[in-house]
ZAMAR-831751 format. One record per residue (C-alpha): residue number from 0; x, y, z. Coordinates in steps of 0.5 Angstrom, whole numbers. Example, Ala and Ser with C-alpha at 12.3 -4.5 7.8 and 13.67 -1.06 7.14 Angstrom:
<nodes>
<node><i>0</i><x>25</x><y>-9</y><z>16</z></node>
<node><i>1</i><x>27</x><y>-2</y><z>14</z></node>
</nodes>
This chain:
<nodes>
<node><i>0</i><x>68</x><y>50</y><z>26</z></node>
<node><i>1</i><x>74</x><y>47</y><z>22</z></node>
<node><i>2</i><x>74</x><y>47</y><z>14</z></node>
<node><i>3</i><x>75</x><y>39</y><z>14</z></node>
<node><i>4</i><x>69</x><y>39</y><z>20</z></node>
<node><i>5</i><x>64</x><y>42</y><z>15</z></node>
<node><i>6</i><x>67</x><y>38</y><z>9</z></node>
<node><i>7</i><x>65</x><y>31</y><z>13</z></node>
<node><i>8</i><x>58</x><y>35</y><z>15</z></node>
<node><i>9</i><x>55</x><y>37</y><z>9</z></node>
<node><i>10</i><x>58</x><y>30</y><z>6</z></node>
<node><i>11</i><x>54</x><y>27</y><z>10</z></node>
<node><i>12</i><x>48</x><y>31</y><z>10</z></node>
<node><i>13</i><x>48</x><y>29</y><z>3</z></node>
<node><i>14</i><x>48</x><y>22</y><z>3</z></node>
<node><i>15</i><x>42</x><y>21</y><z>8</z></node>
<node><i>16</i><x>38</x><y>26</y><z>4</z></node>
<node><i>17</i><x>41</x><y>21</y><z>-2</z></node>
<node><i>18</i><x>38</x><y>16</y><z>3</z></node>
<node><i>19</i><x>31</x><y>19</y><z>4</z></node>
<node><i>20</i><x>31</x><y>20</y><z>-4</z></node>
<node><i>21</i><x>31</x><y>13</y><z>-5</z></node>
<node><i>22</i><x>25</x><y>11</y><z>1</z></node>
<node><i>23</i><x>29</x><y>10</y><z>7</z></node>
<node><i>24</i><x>25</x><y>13</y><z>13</z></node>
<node><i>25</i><x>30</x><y>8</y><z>18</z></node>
<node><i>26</i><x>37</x><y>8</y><z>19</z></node>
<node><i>27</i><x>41</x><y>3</y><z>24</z></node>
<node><i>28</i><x>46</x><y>6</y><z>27</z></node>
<node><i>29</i><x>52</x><y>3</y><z>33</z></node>
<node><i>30</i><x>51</x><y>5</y><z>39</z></node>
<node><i>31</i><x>59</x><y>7</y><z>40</z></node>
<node><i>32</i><x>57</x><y>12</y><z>32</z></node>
<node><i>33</i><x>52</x><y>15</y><z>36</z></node>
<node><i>34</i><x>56</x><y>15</y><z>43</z></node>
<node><i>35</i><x>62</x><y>19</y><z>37</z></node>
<node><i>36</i><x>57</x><y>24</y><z>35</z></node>
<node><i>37</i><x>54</x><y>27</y><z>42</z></node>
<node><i>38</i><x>62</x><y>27</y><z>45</z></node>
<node><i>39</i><x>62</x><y>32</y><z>38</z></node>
<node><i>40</i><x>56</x><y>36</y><z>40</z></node>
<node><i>41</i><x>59</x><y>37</y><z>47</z></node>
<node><i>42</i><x>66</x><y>39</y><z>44</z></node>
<node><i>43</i><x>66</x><y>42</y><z>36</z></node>
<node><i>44</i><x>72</x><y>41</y><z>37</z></node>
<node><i>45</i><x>73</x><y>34</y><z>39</z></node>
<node><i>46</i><x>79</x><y>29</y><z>34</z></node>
<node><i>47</i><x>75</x><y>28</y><z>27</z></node>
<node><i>48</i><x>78</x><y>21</y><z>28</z></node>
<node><i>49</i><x>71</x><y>19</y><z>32</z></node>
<node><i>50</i><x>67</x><y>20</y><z>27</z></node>
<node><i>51</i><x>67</x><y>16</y><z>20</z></node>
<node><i>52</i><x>64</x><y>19</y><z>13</z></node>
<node><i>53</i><x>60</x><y>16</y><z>10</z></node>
<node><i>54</i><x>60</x><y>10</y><z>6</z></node>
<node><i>55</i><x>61</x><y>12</y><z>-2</z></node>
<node><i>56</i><x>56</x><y>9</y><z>-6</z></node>
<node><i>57</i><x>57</x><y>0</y><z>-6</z></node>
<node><i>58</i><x>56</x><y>-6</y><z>-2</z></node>
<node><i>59</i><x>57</x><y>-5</y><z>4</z></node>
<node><i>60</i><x>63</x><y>-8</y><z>7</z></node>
<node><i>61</i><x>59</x><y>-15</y><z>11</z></node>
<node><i>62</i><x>63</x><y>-18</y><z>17</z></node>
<node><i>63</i><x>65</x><y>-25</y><z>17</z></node>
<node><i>64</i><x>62</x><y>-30</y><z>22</z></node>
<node><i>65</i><x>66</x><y>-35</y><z>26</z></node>
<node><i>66</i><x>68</x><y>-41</y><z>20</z></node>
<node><i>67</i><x>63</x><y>-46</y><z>23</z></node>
<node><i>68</i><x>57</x><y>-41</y><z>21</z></node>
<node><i>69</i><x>56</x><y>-41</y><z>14</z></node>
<node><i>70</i><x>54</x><y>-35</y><z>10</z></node>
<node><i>71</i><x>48</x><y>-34</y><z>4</z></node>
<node><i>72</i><x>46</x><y>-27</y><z>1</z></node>
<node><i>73</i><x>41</x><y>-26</y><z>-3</z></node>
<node><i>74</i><x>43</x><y>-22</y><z>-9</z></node>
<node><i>75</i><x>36</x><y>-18</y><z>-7</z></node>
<node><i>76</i><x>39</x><y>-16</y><z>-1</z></node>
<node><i>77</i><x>44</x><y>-12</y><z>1</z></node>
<node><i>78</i><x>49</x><y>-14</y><z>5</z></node>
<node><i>79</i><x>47</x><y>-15</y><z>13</z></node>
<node><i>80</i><x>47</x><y>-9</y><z>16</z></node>
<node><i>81</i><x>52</x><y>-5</y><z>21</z></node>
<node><i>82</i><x>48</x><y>-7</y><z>29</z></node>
<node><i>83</i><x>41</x><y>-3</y><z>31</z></node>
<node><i>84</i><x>40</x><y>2</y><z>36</z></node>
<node><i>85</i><x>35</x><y>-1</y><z>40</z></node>
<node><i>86</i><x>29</x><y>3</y><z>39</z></node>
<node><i>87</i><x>25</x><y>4</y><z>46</z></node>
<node><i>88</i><x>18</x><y>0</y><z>46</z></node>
<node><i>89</i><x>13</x><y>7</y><z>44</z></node>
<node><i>90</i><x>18</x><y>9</y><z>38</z></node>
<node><i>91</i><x>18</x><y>1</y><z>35</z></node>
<node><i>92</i><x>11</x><y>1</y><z>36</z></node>
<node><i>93</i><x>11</x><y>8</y><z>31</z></node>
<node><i>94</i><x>16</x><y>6</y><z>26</z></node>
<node><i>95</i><x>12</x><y>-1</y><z>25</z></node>
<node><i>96</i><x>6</x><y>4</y><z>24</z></node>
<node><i>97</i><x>9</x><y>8</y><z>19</z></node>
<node><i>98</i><x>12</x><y>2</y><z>16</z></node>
<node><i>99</i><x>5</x><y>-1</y><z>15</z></node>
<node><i>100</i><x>2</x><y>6</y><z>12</z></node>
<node><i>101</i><x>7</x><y>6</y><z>8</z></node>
<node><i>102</i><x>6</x><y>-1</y><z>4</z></node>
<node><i>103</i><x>-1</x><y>-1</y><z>6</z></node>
<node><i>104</i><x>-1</x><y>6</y><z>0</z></node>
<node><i>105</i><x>4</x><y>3</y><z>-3</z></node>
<node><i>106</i><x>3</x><y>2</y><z>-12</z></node>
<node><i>107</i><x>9</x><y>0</y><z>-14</z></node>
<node><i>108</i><x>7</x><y>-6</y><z>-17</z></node>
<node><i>109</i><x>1</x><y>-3</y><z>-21</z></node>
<node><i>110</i><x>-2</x><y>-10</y><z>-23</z></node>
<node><i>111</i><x>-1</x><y>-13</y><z>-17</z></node>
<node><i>112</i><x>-5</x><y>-6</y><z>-13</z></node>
<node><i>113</i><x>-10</x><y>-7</y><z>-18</z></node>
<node><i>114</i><x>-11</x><y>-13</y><z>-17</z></node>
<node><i>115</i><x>-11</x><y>-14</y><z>-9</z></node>
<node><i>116</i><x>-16</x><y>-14</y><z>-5</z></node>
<node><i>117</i><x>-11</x><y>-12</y><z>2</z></node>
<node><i>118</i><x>-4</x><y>-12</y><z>2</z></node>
<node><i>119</i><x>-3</x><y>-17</y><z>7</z></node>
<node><i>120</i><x>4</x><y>-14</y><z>11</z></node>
<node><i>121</i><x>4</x><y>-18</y><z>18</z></node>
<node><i>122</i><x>1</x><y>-20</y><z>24</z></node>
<node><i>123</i><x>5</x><y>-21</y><z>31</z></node>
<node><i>124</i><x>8</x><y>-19</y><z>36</z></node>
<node><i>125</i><x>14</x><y>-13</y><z>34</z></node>
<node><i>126</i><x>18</x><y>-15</y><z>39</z></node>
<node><i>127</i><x>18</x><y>-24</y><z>38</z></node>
<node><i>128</i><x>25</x><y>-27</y><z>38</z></node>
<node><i>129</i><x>23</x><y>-32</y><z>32</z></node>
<node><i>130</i><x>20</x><y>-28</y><z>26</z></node>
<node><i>131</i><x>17</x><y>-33</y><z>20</z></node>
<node><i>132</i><x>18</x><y>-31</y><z>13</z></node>
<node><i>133</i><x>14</x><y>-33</y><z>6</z></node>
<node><i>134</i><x>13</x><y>-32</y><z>0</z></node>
<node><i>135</i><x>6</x><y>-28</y><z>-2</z></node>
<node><i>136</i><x>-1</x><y>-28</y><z>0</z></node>
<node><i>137</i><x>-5</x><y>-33</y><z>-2</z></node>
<node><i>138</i><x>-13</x><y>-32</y><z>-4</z></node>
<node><i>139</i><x>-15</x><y>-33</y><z>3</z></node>
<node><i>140</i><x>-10</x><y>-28</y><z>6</z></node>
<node><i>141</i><x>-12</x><y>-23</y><z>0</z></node>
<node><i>142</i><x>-19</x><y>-24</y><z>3</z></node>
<node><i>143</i><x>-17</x><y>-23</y><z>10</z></node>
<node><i>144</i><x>-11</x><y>-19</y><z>10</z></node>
<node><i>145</i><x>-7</x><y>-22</y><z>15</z></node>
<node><i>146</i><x>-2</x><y>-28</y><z>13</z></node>
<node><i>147</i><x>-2</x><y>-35</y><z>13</z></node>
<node><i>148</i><x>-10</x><y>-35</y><z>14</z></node>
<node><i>149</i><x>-11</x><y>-41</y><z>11</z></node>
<node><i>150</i><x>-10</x><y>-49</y><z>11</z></node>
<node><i>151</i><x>-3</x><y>-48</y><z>11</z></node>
<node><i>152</i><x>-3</x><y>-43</y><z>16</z></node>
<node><i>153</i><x>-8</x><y>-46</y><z>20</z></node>
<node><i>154</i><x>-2</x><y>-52</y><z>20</z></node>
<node><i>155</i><x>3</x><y>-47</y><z>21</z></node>
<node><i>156</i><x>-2</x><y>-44</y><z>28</z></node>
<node><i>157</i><x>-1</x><y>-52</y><z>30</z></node>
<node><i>158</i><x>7</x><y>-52</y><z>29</z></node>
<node><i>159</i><x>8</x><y>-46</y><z>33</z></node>
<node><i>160</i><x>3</x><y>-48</y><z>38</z></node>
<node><i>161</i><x>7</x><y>-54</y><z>39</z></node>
<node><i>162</i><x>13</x><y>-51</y><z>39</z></node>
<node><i>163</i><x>9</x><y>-48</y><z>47</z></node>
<node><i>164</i><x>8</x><y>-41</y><z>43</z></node>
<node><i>165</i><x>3</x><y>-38</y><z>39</z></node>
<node><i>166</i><x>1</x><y>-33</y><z>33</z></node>
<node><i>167</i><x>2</x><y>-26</y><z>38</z></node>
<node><i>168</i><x>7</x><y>-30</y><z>41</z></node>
<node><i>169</i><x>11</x><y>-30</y><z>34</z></node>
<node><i>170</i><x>12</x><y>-25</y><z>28</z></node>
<node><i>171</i><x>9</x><y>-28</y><z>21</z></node>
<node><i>172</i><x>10</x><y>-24</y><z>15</z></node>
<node><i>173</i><x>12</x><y>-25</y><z>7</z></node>
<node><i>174</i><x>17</x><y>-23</y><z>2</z></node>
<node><i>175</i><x>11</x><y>-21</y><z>-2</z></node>
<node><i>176</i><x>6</x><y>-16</y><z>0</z></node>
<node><i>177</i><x>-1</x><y>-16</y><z>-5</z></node>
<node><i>178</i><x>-2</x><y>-23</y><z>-7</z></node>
<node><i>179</i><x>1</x><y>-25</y><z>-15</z></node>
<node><i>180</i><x>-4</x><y>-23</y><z>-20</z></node>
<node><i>181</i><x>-8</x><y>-29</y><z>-24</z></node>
<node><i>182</i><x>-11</x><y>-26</y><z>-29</z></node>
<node><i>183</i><x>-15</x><y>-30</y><z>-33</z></node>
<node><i>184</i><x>-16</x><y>-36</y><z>-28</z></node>
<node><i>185</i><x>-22</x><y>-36</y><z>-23</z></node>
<node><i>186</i><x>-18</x><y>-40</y><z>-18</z></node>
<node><i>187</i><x>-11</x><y>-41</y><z>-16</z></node>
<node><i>188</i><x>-3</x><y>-38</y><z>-14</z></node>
<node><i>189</i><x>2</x><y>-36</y><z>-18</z></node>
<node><i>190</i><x>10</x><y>-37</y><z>-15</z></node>
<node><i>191</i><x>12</x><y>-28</y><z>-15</z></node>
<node><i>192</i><x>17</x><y>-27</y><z>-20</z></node>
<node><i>193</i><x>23</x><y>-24</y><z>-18</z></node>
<node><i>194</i><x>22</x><y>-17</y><z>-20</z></node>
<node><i>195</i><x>16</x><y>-17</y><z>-15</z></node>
<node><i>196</i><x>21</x><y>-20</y><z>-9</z></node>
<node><i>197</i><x>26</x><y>-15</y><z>-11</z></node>
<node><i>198</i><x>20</x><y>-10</y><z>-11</z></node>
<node><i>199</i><x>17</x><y>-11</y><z>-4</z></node>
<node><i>200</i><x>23</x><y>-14</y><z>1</z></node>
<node><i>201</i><x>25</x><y>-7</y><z>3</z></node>
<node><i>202</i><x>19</x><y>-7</y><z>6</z></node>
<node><i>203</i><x>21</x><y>-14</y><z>9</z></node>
<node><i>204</i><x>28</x><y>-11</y><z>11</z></node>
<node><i>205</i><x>25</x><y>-5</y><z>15</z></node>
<node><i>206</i><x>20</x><y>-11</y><z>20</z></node>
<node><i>207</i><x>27</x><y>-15</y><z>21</z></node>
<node><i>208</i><x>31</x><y>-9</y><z>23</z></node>
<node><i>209</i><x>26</x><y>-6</y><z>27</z></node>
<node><i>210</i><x>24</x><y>-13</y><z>29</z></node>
<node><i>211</i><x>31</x><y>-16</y><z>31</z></node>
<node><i>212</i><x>29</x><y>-23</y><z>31</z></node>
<node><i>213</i><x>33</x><y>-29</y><z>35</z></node>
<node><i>214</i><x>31</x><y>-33</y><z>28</z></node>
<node><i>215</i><x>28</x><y>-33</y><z>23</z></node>
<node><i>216</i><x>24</x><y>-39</y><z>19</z></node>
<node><i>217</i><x>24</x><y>-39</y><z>11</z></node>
<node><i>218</i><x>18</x><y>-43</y><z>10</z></node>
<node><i>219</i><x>18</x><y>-46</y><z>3</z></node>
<node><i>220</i><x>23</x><y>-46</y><z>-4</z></node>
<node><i>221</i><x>20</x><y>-39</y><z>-6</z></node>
<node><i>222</i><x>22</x><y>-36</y><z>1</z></node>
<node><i>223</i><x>28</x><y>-39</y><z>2</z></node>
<node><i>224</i><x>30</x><y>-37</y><z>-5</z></node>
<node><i>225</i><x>29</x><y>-30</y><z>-4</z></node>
<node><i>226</i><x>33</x><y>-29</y><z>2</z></node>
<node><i>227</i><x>39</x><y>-32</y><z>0</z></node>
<node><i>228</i><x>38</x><y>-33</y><z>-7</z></node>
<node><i>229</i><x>39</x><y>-41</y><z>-6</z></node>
<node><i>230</i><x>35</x><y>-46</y><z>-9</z></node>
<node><i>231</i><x>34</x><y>-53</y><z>-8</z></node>
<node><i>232</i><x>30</x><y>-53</y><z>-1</z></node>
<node><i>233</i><x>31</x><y>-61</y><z>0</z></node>
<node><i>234</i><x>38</x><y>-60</y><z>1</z></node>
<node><i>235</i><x>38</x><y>-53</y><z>5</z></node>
<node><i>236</i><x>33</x><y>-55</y><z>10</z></node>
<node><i>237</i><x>35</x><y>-56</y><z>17</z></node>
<node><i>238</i><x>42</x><y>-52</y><z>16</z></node>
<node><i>239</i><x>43</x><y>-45</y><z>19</z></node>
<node><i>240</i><x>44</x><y>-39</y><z>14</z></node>
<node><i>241</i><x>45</x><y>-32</y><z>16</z></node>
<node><i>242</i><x>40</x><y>-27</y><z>14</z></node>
<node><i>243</i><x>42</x><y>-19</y><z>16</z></node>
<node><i>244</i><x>46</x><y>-22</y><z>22</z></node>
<node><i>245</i><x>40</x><y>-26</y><z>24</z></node>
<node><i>246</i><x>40</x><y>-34</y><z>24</z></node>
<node><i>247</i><x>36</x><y>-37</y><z>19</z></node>
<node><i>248</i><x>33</x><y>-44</y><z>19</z></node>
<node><i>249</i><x>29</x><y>-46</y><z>12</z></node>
<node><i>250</i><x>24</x><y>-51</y><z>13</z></node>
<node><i>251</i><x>19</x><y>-54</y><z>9</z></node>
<node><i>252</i><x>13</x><y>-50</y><z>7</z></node>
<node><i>253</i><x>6</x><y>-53</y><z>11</z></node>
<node><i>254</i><x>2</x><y>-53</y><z>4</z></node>
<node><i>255</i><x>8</x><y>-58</y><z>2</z></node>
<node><i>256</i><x>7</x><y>-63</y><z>8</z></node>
<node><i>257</i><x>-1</x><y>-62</y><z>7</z></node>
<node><i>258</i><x>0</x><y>-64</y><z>0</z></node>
<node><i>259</i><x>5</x><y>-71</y><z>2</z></node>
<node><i>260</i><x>2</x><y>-72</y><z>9</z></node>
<node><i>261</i><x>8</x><y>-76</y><z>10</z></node>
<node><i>262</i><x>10</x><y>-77</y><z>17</z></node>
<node><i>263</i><x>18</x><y>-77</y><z>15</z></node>
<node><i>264</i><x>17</x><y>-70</y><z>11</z></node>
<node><i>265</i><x>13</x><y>-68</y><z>18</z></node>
<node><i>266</i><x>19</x><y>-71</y><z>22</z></node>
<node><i>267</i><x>25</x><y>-66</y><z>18</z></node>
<node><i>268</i><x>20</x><y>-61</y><z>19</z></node>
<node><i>269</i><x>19</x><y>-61</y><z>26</z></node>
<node><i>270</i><x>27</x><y>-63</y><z>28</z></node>
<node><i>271</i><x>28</x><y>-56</y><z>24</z></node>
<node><i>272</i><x>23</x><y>-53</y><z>29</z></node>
<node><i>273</i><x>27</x><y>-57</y><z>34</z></node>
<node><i>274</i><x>33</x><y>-53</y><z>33</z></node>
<node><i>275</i><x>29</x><y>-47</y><z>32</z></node>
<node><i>276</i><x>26</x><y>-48</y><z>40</z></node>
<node><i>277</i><x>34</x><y>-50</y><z>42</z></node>
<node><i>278</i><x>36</x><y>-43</y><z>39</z></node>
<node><i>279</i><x>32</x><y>-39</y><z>42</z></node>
<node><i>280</i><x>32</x><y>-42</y><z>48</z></node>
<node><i>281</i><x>26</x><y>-45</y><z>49</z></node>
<node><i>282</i><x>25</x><y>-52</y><z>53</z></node>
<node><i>283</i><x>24</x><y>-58</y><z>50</z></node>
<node><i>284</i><x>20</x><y>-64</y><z>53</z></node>
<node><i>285</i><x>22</x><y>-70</y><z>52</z></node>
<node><i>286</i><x>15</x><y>-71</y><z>49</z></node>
<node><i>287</i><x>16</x><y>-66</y><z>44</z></node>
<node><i>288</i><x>23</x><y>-69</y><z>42</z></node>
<node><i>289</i><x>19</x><y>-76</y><z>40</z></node>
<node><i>290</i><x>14</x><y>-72</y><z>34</z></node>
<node><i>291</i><x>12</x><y>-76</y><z>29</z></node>
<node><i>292</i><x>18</x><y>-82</y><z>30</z></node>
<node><i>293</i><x>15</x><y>-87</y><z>28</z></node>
<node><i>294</i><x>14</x><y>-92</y><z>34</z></node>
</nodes>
């Protein structure tokens, strides 16, 4: 074995062991990267060219969309990662699992692990085209550990519905896995701080990367905040983004449309959930298309 083979061997041996020291238990890899590395276990002596070495520590280099397609990235994500091997349905089902336990034990926010009740991870479908994203857990979801339990989820189960889906048809998950602490209120929520998002969305990162979603949907300012560290909900509504590669739709939180009932705000939401269905290749009736317009 050459000198200049072993040198890019123990290279990258190191910067996966570098990796595993910093959390990472799964690492997307381009089918022709693993196409490179079988053609050199079959022939040690194939051309090195084949093979690149590991990145050096930095942002990772981020491949520009077509123009017409604008592009946000959250400073609490890196850059959208290189495309992901498709893991078979029994290996996906064992990494979503492990992933679970993982977060489940997790205490990296202390106050917020001594004052769950469950850590709320996800609920859904592991291999759904649209994936829904929140900001944390609310009391309702502490208490039964799945997300999007209460009346807001409740209208978000309508939404989905209406869309001809339903809550094992689709994934939902938050940024934040344990419900923002409240010491001293009896009742209530706190938005998370973004030392708590930037904490936990790792976890988020894996389901998404493991997931490999369609779309994803931003449900609320906070959310929509978090992923690609824009603010002013408003105006970011109805206007795709990208997040890890994957098409992004912000769109008014249910608990915003619970609170204003009004129908034009029931309208913007649903024409989001229109492109949304158009996305992904849903059909669309023309009763669907009429939602809360006024008559």
């Amino acid at each position: 074995m050459s000198a200049p083979y072993e040198q890019l061997l123990d290279a990258t041996i190191q910067h996966l062991q570098d990796l595993k020291g910093q959390g990472v238990r799964f690492l997307p890899v381009a089918p022709e990267t693993l196409a490179a590395l079988k053609s050199i276990e079959a022939s040690p002596r194939a051309p090195l060219r084949t093979v690149a070495a590991p990145a050096p520590p930095g942002p990772a280099p981020v491949a520009l969309p077509p123009a017409s397609t604008p592009v946000q990235e959250s400073l609490l994500a890196p850059a959208s990662p290189a495309p992901t091997v498709l893991l078979d349905p029994q290996a996906k089902a064992e990494a979503m699992k492990e992933l679970r336990e993982r977060a489940l034990a997790c205490q990296k926010c202390p106050n917020l692990a001594s004052a769950r009740k469950n850590v709320v991870f996800g609920v859904g479908d592991i291999n759904a085209a649209l994936m829904f994203v929140g900001e944390a857990p609310g009391a309702d979801e502490d208490v039964q550990g799945e997300p999007f339990v209460g009346a807001a989820g409740q209208l978000l189960t309508r939404i989905i519905q209406t869309m001809g889906l339903s809550r094992e048809t689709v994934y939902i998950g938050n940024i934040l896995k344990c419900r923002p602490d409240t010491p001293g209120q009896s009742s209530g929520n706190r938005k998370p701080t973004p030392e708590e998002m930037k904490t936990c969305i790792p976890y988020l990162h894996e389901q998404i990367d493991l997931i490999q979603p369609k779309v994803l949907v931003g449900l609320g300012a906070t959310a929509v905040e978090g992923l690609i560290g824009k603010s002013g909900i408003t105006r970011l509504r109805g206007q795709w983004h990208t997040y890890r590669g994957i098409p992004l739709m912000p769109t008014f939180h249910p608990s915003y449309l619970l609170r204003t009932q009004a129908l034009s705000d029931k309208r913007k939401v649903w024409e989001d959930m229109l492109q949304v269905m158009d996305r992904i290749g849903l059909p669309i009736t023309e009763k669907q298309r009429g939602y809360f317009l006024k008559a």
